[in-house]
Phi, psi and omega in degrees: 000122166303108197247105174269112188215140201258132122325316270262148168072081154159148172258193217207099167305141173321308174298335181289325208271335164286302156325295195300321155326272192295348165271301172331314167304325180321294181327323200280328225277290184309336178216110183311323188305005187292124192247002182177180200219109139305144154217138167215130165245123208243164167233138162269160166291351170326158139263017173289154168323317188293042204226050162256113185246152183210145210231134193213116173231141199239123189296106131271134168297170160094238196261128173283141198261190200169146165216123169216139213237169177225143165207221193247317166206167212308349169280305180295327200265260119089289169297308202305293205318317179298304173301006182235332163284328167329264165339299199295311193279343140337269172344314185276332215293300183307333173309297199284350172293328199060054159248000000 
């Protein structure tokens, strides 16, 4: 699977990007139909903690599933963002079975 990741107003540390990498790869291991990965890591302008955004459209046929989570750091928005693509692609998974 091709895991393509974007920055913006900020570079992405090595370590970030591997992360973002071993939780994503994960994702192809439940449903083979996977054909790529977008990650875009954002900084917002709150002036709250919270203002780590991490955006996740994950390639499928038929329709792309998108998750996008804000947390305090891009390792938690991160988490979040897979387990809410995780859950959609269950879902599709069980669609296309027709169970």
């Amino acid at each position: 699977m091709k895991v393509t990741i974007s920055s913006l107003q900020f570079k992405a540390d090595v370590k970030l990007e591997d992360f973002v990498r071993e939780k994503v790869g994960k994702l192809s291991q439940l449903y083979e139909g996977v054909l790529g990965c977008d990650v875009v890591l954002r900084l917002d302008s709150a002036s709250n903690n919270e203002n780590k955004i991490a955006e996740i459209r994950l390639l499928i046929p038929g329709n792309d599933l998108f998750a996008k989570k804000q947390a305090r750091s891009f390792e938690e928005a991160i988490d979040n963002a897979v387990d809410a693509v995780r859950r959609q692609l269950k879902k599709h998974k069980e669609k296309v079975k027709g169970i």
